[in-house]
C-alpha positions in Angstrom: 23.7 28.9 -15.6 22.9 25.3 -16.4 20.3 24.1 -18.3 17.8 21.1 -17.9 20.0 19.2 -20.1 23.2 19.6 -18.6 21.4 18.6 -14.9 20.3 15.6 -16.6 23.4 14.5 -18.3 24.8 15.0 -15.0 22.5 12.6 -13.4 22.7 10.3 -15.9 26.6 9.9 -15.1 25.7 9.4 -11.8 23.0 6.7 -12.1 25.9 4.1 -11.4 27.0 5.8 -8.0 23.6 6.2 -6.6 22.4 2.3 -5.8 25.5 2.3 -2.9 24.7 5.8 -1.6 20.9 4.9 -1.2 22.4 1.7 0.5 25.0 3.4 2.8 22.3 6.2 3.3 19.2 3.7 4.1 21.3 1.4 6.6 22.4 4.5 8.6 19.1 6.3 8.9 16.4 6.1 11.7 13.2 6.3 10.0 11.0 5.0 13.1 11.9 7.6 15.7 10.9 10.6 14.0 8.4 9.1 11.7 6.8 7.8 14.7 6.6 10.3 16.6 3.2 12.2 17.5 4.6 15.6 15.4 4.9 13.7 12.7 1.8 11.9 13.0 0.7 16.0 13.6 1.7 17.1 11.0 0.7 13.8 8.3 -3.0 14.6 9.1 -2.4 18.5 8.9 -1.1 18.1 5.2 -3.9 15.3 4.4 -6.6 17.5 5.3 -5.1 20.3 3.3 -4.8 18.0 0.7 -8.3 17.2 0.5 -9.4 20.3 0.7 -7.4 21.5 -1.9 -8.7 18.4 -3.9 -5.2 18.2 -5.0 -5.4 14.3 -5.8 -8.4 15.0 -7.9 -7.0 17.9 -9.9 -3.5 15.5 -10.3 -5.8 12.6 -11.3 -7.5 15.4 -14.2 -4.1 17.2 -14.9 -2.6 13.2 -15.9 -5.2 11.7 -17.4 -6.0 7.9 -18.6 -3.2 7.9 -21.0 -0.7 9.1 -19.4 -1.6 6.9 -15.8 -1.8 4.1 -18.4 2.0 4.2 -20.2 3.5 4.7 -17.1 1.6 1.8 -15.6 2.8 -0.3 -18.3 6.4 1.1 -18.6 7.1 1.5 -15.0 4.8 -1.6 -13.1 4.2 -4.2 -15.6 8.3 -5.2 -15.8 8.4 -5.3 -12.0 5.3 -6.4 -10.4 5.8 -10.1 -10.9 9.3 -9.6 -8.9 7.9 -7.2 -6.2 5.5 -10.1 -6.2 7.9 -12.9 -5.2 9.6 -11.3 -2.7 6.7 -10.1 -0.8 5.6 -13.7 -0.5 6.8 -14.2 3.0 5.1 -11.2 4.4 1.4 -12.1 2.4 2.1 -15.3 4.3 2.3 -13.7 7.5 -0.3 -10.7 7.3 -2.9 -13.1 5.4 -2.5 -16.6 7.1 -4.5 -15.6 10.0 -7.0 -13.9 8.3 -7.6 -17.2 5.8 -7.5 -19.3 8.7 -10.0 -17.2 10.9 -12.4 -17.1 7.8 -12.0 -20.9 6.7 -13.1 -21.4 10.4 -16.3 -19.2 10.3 -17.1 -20.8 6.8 -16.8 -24.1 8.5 -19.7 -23.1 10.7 -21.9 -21.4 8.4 -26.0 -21.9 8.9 -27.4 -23.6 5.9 -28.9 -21.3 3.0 -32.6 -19.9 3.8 -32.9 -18.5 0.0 -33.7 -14.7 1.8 -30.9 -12.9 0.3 -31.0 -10.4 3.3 -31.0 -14.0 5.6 -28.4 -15.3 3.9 -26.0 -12.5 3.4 -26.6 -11.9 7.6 -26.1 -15.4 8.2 -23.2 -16.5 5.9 -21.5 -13.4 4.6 -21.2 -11.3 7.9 -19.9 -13.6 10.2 -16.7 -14.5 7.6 -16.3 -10.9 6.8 -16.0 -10.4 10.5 -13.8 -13.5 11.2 -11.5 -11.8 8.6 -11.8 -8.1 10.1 -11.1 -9.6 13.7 -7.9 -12.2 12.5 -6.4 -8.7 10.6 -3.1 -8.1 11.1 -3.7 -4.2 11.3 -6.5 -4.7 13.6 -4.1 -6.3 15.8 -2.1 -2.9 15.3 0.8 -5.1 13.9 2.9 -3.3 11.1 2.4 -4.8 7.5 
């Protein structure tokens, strides 16, 4: 029988093979038909609702901890988010450009301040929270 050590040594030697077989495996898949279909979709909002009412992200949340979430945001995000930043650039672009533009609009035509906080919020927050709700790209049912 193997042990946990020999199964990872094993992995370990095959860290170098695995980037190509991901590749080879990703570009021959097709993700959208099945994940897109209404038994998926089904199913997806079966196991949510179990989910929450197991409270299963609650207990994980609990079972980790702050220190634990913590390291492994710092060992594991903090090295790549500046990358994953850059090359999500283009999309940002796209999914936020119409919602800027839509609010930069609404703010253009803003009524003056009254000094009523309930007045002002009604008459200069809502409508650009709203231009920026309508312009959304996932309003529009687009895919981010």
């Amino acid at each position: 029988m193997r042990t946990i050590q020999q199964a990872a040594s094993n992995l370990q030697a095959s860290v170098s093979l695995i980037p190509a077989r991901y590749r080879q495996g990703v570009e021959g898949a097709d993700w959208a038909t099945s994940a897109g279909s209404e038994s998926s979709e089904q199913l997806y909002a079966t196991k949510v609702q179990e989910a929450i009412a197991q409270k299963r992200r609650q207990r994980g949340v609990q079972r980790v901890g702050n220190e634990a979430w913590r390291a492994a945001a710092l060992n594991n995000g903090a090295p790549i988010i500046g990358s994953r930043i850059t090359a999500s650039i283009g999309k940002y672009q796209t999914n936020f450009g119409p919602v800027l533009d839509a609010m930069t609009r609404a703010a253009s035509s803003l009524k003056p301040k009254t000094g009523d906080l309930a007045t002002d919020i009604a008459n200069r927050v809502t409508p650009v929270a709203q231009a920026a709700r309508n312009a959304s790209p996932k309003r529009a049912g687009s895919v981010r």
